[in-house]
N, C-alpha and C positions, 0 to 999 in steps of 0.2 A: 593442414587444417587449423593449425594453432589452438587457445584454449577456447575451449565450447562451453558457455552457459545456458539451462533454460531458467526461466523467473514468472513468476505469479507478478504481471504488470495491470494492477489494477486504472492507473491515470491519477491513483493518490499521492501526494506528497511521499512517502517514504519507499513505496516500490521503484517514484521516478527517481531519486536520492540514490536508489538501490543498483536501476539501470546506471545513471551516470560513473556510479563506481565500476561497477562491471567493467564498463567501455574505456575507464580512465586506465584500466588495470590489463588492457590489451585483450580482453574478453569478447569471441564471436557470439552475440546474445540473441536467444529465440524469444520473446517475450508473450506469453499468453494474457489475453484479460478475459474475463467472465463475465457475460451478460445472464445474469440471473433473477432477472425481474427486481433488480433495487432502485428504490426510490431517486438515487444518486445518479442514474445512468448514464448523467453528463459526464461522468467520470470517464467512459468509454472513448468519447467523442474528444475528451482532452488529450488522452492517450495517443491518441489517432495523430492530435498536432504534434505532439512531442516528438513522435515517429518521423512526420513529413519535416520537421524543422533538422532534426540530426540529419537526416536523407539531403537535406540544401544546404549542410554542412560537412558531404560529403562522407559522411558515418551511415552506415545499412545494420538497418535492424531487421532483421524479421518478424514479423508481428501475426499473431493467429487471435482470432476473435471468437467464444466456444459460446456457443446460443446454448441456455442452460433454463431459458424461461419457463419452461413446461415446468418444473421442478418448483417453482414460486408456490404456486398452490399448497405442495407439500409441507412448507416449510414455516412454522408461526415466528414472526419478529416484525419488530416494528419497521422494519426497513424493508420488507417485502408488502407487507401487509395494508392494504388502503382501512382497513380499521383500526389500524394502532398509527398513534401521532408517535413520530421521533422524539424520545426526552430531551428537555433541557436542561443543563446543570453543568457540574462538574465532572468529569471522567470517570470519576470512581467512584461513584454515588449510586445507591442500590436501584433506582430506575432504571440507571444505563442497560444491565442486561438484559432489558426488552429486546436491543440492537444487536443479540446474539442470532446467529443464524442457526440452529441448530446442524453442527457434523459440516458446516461451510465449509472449514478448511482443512478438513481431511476429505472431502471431495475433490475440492480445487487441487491438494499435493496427488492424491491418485492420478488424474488427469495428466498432471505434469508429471509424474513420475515416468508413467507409461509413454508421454512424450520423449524424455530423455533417454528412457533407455530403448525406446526406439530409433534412435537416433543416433546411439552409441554402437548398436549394433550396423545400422547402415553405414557411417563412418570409418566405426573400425578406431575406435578414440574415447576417451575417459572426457564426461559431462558431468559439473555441479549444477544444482538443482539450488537456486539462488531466491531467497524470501526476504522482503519486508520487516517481520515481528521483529516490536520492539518493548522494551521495559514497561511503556505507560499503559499497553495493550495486556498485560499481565493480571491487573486486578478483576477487570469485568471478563475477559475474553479467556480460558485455562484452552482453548487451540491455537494458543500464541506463545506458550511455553515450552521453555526446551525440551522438559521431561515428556510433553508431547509431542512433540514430533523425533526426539529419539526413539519413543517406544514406536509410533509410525514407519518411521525409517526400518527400524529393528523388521517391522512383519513385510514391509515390502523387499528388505533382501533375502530374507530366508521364504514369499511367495514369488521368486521372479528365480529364474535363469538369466548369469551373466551380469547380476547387481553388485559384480564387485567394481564396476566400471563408472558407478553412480554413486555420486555422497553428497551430503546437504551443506547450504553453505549459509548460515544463522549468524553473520555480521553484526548487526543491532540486537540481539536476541537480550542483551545484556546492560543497553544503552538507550538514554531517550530521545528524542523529535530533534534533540537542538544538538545533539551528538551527529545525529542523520545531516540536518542542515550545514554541520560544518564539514563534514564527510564534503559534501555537495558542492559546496565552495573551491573546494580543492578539487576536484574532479574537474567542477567546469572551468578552474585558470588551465588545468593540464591540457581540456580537452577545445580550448578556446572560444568557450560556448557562455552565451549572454545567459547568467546565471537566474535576472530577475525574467526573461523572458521564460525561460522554460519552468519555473514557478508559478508563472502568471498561468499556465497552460496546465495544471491539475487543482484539484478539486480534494477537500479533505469534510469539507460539510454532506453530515449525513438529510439537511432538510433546505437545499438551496429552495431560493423564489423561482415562477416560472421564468425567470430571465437565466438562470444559473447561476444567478448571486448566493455565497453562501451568508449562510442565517446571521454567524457570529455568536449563536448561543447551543449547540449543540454542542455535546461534550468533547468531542472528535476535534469539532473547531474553537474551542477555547485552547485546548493543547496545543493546537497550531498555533494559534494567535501568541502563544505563552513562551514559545520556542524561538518564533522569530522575534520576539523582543527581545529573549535572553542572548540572541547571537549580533543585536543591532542595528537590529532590520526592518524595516518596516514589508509585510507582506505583499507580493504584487497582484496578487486575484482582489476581485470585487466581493465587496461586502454589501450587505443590504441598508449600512451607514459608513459612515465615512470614518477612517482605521484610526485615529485619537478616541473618537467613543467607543468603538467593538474595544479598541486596547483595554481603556481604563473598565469598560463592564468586565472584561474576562478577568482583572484581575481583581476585582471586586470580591467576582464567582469563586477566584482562586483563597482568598482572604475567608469568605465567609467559611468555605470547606474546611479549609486547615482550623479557624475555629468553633467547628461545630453547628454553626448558624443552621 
C-alpha cells in the first residue's frame, strides 16, 4: 500500500503546495475539496486541473468532491453570503474576519477525519490527515491554529475506535505563503512538474471577476502577491491588472498596515 494521505485540497495555493509535497514525499494521496456555497468556487474547478495535469504526468490522485451547499445558508460570512462584500485590505486587519466561516474547519477535519479512518480500516494501514494552515492564517482565522486542532485531534481519538492508526500532519502550521512556495519548488524539480503551470491552475482570491481573474486586493491575495515576490517570482494566475501594478499596490497595502495608516 505504501504511505497513505488524506488532505483538505481546496484548489488554493497552499493546499496545492501541500499536495505536491505529499506526492514529492512518495505519499498515495486522497484529496478532498468542499464545495460549500463560496463565492470563490473557481477554486473547485482549478483543483480539478491540477488533478488532470498530474494524471498526464502520469501521477493518480484521487480526488472526492463533498457538496456541502445546503449548509451556506447556515452559515454568516462574507464569503458565503451575497449580502456581504469580501473586504479589502491587509490580512490582518479587523475587517478580514467577516471572511470567517463560522466551525469551517472543524467541519471540513470531521469529514476528513472519518474519511481516513475509514480508510485505514479498509486497508489495514496507518493514514495522515494532511492540511494547509499556515502562520499568516493565525491572526484572523483561530481554526488555523495548532492549539486547535490538537484539542480537535485530542476528541476525535478518544470519539473513534482504532484512531491510533490516524495523526495530523500540520507542515506550515508554523510557516508563511513563501515558506509553502519554496516547499513547492522543490517538490516540482523532484517531481518534474512545470511549476508555473500548476500555480497558474489555483486560485487564492477570495473576490475574483466573472472571468476568474483574481481581484488583487483582497487580503488572501495580497499575501499571495507578497510571497511570490519574496521568493522572485512573478505569479502566474490572472489578475484583474497587469502583475507590476497588483505588485506595487499590495505592497503599498503592506506599507500603509505596518504603519498604522
Amino acid at each position: 500500500m505504501g504511505k497513505r494521505a488524506v488532505i483538505a485540497f481546496s484548489g488554493g495555493m497552499d493546499s496545492t503546495g501541500l499536495l505536491l509535497d505529499l506526492l514529492s514525499q512518495g505519499y498515495n494521496v486522497k484529496a478532498i475539496s468542499f464545495n460549500y456555497g463560496q463565492k470563490h468556487e473557481i477554486e473547485i474547478d482549478k483543483a480539478r486541473k491540477n488533478i488532470q495535469y498530474l494524471f498526464s504526468n502520469g501521477i493518480q490522485v484521487e480526488h472526492e468532491i463533498v457538496n456541502l451547499e445546503s449548509i451556506t445558508k447556515l452559515l454568516h460570512s462574507s464569503l458565503t453570503s451575497s449580502e456581504l462584500n469580501v473586504p479589502e485590505g491587509h490580512y490582518e486587519e479587523e475587517q478580514m474576519k467577516s471572511t470567517v466561516v463560522p466551525n469551517r474547519n472543524a467541519i471540513f477535519s470531521s469529514i476528513i477525519y472519518g474519511c481516513a479512518l475509514s480508510d485505514s480500516i479498509k486497508f489495514k494501514c496507518d493514514i495522515i490527515i494532511a492540511l494547509g494552515v499556515h502562520s499568516g492564517d493565525h491572526a484572523i482565522y483561530p481554526d488555523c491554529r495548532a492549539e486547535f486542532y490538537n484539542s480537535l485531534n485530542h476528541s476525535f481519538t478518544i470519539g473513534n475506535w482504532n484512531s491510533d492508526r490516524v495523526s495530523l500532519y500540520l507542515p506550515y502550521v508554523e510557516y508563511d505563503k513563501s515558506y509553502i512556495l519554496r516547499r513547492a519548488l522543490d517538490s516540482c524539480r523532484k517531481l518534474d512538474l512545470d511549476f508555473d503551470y500548476v500555480f497558474s491552475n489555483t486560485i487564492t482570491s477570495y473576490n475574483p471577476d466573472a472571468s476568474g481573474r483574481s481581484s488583487g486586493r483582497s487580503g488572501a491575495d495580497i499575501e499571495r502577491i507578497l510571497a511570490f515576490d519574496s521568493i522572485g517570482r512573478r505569479d502566474p494566475i490572472e489578475y484583474v491588472k497587469e502583475w507590476n501594478e497588483i505588485l506595487s499596490e499590495a505592497k503599498i497595502t503592506e506599507k500603509n498596515y505596518i504603519e498604522g495608516k
